[in-house]
N, C-alpha and C positions, 0 to 999 in steps of 0.2 A: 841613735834615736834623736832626733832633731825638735822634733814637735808633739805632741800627742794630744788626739781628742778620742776618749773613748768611755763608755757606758759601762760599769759592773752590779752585779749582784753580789753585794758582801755582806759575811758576817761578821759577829763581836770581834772575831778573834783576825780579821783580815783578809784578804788577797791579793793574788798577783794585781796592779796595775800597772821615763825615762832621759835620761837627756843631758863640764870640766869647766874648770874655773877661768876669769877673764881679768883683764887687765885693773889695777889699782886706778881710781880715777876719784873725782870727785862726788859729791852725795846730796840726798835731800834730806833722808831722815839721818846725814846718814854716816855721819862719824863718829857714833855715839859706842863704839865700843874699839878701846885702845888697843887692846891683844890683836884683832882684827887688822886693822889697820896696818899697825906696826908687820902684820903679816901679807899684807896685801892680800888680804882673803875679803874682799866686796863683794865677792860670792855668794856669803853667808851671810851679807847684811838685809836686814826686813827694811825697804823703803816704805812699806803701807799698808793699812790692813783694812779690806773691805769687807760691809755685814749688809747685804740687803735681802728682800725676799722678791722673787720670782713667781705669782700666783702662788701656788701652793708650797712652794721650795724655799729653802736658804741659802742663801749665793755667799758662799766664802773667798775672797782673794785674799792672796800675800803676793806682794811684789818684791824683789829683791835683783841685788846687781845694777845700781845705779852708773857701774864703771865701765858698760856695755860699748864699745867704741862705736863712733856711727858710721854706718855702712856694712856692719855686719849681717850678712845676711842669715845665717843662721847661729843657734845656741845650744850648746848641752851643758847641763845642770853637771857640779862636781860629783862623782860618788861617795866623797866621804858627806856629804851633807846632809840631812834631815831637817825637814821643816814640819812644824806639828801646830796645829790649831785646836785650841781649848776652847770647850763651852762649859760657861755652869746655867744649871736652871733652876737651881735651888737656894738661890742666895737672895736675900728681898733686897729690895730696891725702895728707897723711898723718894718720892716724886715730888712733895708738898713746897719744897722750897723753889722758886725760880731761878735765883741767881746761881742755888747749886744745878738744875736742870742745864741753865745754859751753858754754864762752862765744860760741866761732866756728864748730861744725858741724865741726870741723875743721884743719888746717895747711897753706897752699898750699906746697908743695916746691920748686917754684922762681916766687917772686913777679913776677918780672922777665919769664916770659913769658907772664904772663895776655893773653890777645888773642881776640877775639870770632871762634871757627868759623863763626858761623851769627848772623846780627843783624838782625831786624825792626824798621823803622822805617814807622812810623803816621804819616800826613800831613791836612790836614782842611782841602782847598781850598773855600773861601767857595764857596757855593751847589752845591756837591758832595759825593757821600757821600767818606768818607774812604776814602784807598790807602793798600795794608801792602806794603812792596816786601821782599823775601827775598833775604838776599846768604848764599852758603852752604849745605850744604848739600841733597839732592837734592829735586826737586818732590817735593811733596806738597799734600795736602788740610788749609785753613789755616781756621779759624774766628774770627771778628774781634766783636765786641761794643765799642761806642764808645755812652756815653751816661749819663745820670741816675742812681746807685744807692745805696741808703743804705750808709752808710760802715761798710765792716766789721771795723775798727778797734776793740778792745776796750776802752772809756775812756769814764767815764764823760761828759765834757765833748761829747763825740763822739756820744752818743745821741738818736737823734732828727736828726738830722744826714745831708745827703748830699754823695757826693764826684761827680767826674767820672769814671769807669772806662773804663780799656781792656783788655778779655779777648781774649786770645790761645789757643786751642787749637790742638795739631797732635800727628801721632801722633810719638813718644816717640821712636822707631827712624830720624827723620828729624832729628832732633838731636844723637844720642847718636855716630854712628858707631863704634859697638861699645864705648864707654866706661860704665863704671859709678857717675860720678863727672860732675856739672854743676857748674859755675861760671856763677853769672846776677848781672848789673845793671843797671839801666834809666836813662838820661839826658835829659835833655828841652835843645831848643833852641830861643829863638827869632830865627826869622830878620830881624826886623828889627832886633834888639838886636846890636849890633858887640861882640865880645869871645867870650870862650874861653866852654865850656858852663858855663849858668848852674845845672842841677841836678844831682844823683847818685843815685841810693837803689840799698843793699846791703842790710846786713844792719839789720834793724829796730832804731831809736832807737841811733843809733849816728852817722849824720853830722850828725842834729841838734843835737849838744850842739857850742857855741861851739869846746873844743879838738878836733872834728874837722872842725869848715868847712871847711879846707885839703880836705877827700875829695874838696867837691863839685868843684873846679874841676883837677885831673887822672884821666889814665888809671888803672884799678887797678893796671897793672905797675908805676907811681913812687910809688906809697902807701910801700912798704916803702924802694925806694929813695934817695927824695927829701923825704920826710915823716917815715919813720922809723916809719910807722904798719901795724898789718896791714890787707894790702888788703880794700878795705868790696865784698866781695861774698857773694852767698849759697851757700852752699856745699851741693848736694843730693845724697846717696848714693843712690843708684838702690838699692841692694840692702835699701834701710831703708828705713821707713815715712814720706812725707813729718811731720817735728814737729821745729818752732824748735827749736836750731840748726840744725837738718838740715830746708833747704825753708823753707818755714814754710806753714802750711794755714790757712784761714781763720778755723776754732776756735782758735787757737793764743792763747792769750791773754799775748801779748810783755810788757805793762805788767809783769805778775805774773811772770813768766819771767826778765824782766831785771831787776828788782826797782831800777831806780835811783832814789832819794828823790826826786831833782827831780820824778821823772815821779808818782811813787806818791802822794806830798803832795798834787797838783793832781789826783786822778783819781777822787773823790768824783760819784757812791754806790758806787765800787768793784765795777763786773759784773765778773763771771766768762764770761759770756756775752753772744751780741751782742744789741744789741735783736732784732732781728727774728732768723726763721729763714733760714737759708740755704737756697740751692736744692740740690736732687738733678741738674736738668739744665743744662746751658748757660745763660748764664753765669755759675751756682753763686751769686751774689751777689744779697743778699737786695732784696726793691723797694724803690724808692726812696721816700721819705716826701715827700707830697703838698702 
């Protein structure tokens, strides 16, 4: 299974909804876990994690596989892999500060009880399409997209370039249960590597840098607790326009947003925009380059 675009009706407990590993290469987000590395599994690394809404839906991406060589034409995801996407909607948020809003979308109120209401995990059994199983949450109508796309990651290194994508749609009100405030972060495991989860991605170019590796390897509630660090999640206000800090959308141009020299240095011809156009319909992410 090469690609997949397909519609389900699932419940709490899941269903069926595929696609081996590639070459060790270089990264965006994306050397941020050493085991990895050391194993040449860029497979399972998360380059990005997108939170927008769609009229009435919530568009969830994780991009991963920065080390995709170019020219390939097509991709299948590894099957020992899982990728899984958290939301909480029950953790307050406080908004009143500015300078905390811009850097982090935000202030979680109490860090200690960030815990996933509703958590999609993505699976890609060898010679089968991939299954999204749904914990949380009431059934709904879920939209899955697993496969090839050019990387919509705004950086110049990155141009021309595709990653591995998983699109997640579902309508908004099947997430939110009456909250006006998301809390999202996406983890990846593999299953035949023994040890604690090897990836993390919150909030954009934020657990890639060396002093916060420590993000990838716990839960977001011991970030504050046990690290001392604010928890690396995306913080989305429902009542605001998805745009980094708040979500982040796929125009969102983070490099320039977050302006940090490490990243800004190395990001020559400097776009402001992505190579390709993005899409108007499902799954919003531009084609992948051939």
């Amino acid at each position: 299974m090469l690609e997949l675009l397909i519609t389900l009706a699932l419940a709490s407990n899941g269903s069926p909804v595929g696609a081996p590993p590639s070459p060790v290469a270089f990264f965006s987000d994306h050397g941020d876990t050493p085991l990895l590395a050391s194993l040449g599994r860029q497979d399972a690394n998360i380059s990005d994690l997108y939170v927008f809404r769609r009229g009435a839906n919530l568009v969830l991406i994780v991009c991963t596989n920065v080390a995709i060589p170019i020219g390939l034409a097509a991709y299948t995801f590894p099957s020992d892999l899982e990728i899984e996407i958290h939301i909480d909607n029950e953790s307050g948020v406080d908004f009143s500060d500015p300078a905390t809003n811009t850097i982090y979308g935000g202030r979680v109120v109490n860090p200690h009880q960030i815990n996933a209401d509703t958590r999609f995990r993505v699976r890609f059994p060898a010679g089968q399409e991939p299954r999204v199983q749904r914990s949380g949450g009431p059934r709904s109508e879920i939209q899955l997209f697993a496969g090839l796309r050019d990387d919509p990651f705004i950086r110049g290194p990155r141009q021309g370039r595709n990653v591995a994508a998983i699109v997640i749609e579902v309508p908004l009100d099947s997430v939110t249960d009456g909250s006006s405030t998301l809390l999202v972060w996406a983890t990846s495991n593999v299953t035949t590597i023994n040890g604690a989860q090897e990836d993390h991605a919150g909030r954009a170019l934020r657990s890639m840098f060396v002093e916060n590796h420590a993000l990838n390897f716990d839960k977001p509630k011991h970030h504050q607790s046990q690290l001392g660090l604010v928890p690396d999640v995306v913080i989305y206000n429902l009542s605001a326009p998805a745009a980094y800090p708040n979500g982040r959308e796929l125009a969102d141009d983070v490099v320039d947003l977050v302006g940090d020299p490490r990243v800004l240095m190395n990001d020559a011809p400097f776009p402001s925009t992505n190579d390709r156009p993005f899409s108007t319909a499902f799954p919003y992410l531009a084609t992948p380059h051939r």
